[in-house]
C-alpha positions as a LaTeX table, in Angstrom:
\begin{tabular}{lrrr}
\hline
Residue & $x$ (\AA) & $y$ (\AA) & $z$ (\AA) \\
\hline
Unk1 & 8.61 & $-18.37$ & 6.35 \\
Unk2 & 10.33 & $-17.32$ & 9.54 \\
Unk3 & 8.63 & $-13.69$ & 9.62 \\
Unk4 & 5.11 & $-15.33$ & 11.82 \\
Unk5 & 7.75 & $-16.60$ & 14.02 \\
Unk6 & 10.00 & $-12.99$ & 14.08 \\
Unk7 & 7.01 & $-10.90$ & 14.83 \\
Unk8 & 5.50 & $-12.92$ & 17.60 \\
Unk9 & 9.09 & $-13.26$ & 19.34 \\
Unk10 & 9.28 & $-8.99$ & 19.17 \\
Unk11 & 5.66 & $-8.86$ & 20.63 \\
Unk12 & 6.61 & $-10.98$ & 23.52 \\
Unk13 & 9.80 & $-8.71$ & 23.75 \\
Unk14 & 7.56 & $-5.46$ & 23.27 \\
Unk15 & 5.29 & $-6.77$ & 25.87 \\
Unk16 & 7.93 & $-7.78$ & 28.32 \\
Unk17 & 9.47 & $-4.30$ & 28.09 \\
Unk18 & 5.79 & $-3.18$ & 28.71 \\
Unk19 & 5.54 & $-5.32$ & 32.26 \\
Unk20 & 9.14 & $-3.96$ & 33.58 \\
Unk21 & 7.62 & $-0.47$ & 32.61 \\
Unk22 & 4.63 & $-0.70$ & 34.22 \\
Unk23 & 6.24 & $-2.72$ & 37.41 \\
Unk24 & 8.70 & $-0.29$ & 37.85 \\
Unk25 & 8.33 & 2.05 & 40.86 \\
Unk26 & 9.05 & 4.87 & 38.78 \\
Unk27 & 6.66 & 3.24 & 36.05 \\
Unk28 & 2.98 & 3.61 & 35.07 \\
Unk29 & 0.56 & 1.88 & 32.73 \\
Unk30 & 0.25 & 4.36 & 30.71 \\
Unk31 & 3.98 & 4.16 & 29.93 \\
Unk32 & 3.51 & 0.43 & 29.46 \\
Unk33 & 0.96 & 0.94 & 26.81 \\
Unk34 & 2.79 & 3.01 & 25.13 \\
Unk35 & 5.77 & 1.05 & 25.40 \\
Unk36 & 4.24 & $-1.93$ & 24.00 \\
Unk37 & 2.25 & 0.41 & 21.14 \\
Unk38 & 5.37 & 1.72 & 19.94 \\
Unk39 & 8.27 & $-0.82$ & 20.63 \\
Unk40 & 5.72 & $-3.46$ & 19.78 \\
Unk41 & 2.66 & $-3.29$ & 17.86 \\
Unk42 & 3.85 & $-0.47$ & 15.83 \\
Unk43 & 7.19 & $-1.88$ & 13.43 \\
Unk44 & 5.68 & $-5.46$ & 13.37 \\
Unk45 & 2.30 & $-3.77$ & 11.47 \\
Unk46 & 5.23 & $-1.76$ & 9.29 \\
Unk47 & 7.13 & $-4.43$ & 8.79 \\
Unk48 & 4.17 & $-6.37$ & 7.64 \\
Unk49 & 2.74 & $-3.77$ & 5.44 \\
Unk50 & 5.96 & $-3.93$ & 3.89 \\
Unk51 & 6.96 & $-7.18$ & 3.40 \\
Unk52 & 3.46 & $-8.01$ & 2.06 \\
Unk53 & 3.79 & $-5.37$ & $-0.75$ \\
Unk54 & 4.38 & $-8.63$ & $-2.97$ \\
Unk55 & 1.51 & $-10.30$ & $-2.01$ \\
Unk56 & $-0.67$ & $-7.39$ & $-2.53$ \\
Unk57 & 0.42 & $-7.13$ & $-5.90$ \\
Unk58 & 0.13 & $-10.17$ & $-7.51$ \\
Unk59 & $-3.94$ & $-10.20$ & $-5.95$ \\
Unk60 & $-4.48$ & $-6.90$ & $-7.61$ \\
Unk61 & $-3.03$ & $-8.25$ & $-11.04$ \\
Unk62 & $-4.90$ & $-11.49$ & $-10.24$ \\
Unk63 & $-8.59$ & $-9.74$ & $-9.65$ \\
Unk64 & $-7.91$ & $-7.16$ & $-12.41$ \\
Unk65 & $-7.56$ & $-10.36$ & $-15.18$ \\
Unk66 & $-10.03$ & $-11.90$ & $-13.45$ \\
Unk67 & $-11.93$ & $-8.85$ & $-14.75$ \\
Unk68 & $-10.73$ & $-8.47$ & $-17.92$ \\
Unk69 & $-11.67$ & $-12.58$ & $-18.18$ \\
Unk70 & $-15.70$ & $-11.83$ & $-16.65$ \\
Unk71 & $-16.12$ & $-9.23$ & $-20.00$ \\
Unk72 & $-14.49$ & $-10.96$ & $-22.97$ \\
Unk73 & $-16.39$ & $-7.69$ & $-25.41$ \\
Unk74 & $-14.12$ & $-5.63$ & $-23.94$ \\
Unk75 & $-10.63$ & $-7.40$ & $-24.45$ \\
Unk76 & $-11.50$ & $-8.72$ & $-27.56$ \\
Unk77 & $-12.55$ & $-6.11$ & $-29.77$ \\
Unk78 & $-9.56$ & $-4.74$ & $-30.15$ \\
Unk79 & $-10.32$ & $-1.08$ & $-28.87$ \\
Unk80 & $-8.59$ & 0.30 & $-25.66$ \\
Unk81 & $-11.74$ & 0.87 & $-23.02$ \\
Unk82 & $-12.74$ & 4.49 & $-22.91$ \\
Unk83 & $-10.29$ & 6.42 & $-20.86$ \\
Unk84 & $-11.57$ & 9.06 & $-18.33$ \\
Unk85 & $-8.72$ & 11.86 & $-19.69$ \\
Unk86 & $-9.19$ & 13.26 & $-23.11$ \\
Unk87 & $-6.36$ & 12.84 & $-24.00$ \\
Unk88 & $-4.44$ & 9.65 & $-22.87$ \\
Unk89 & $-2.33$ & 9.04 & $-25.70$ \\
Unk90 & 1.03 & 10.52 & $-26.54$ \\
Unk91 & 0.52 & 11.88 & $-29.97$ \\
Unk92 & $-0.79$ & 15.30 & $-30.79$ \\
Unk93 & $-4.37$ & 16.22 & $-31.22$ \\
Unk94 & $-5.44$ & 15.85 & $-34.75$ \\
Unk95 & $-7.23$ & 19.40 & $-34.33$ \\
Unk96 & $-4.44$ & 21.64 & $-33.11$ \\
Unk97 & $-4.92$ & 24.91 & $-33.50$ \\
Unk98 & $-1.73$ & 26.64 & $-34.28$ \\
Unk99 & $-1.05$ & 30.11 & $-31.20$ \\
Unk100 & $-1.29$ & 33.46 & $-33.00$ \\
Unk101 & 0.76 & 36.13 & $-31.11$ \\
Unk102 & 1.62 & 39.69 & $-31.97$ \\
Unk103 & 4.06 & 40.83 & $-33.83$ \\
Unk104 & 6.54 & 42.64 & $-31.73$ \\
\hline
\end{tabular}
């Protein structure tokens, strides 16, 4: 709720930082650019990316039953889609052959 308002009150912070840089006699614009990149630009798109982890979440869950919805055969007949490993499940294969070794 308050994290639009948070961001754009560090940008304006980041970007006044940036004008005293660049102002200053010892100063340059390059430092103000990078000022502002890194004091500004750069934890507001972390923080972001972070606190929108949620969001991102519940869309993926969202579009992947959305899926599951658009092809009922799948869902419904009761078989597990094909799985790209040979092996997915947790039991052992029905065919193991049993290691022969030397006798020592």
């Amino acid at each position: 709720m308050f994290l639009p308002l948070i961001a754009i009150a560090w940008l304006y912070v980041a970007l006044m930082m940036a004008v005293a840089e660049a102002s200053s006699p010892i100063g340059s614009l390059l430092g103000a650019i990078v000022t502002f990149v890194l004091y500004g630009v750069g934890p507001v798109l972390l923080l972001l990316y972070i606190l929108g982890t949620p969001l991102r979440k519940k869309l993926r869950r969202l579009r992947e039953s959305e899926a599951a919805d658009a092809n009922p055969l799948e869902s419904k007949s009761g078989a597990e889609p094909a799985s790209s490993q040979p092996d997915a499940s947790r039991h052992a294969p029905a065919d193991a052959v049993t290691p022969v070794r030397k006798e020592p």
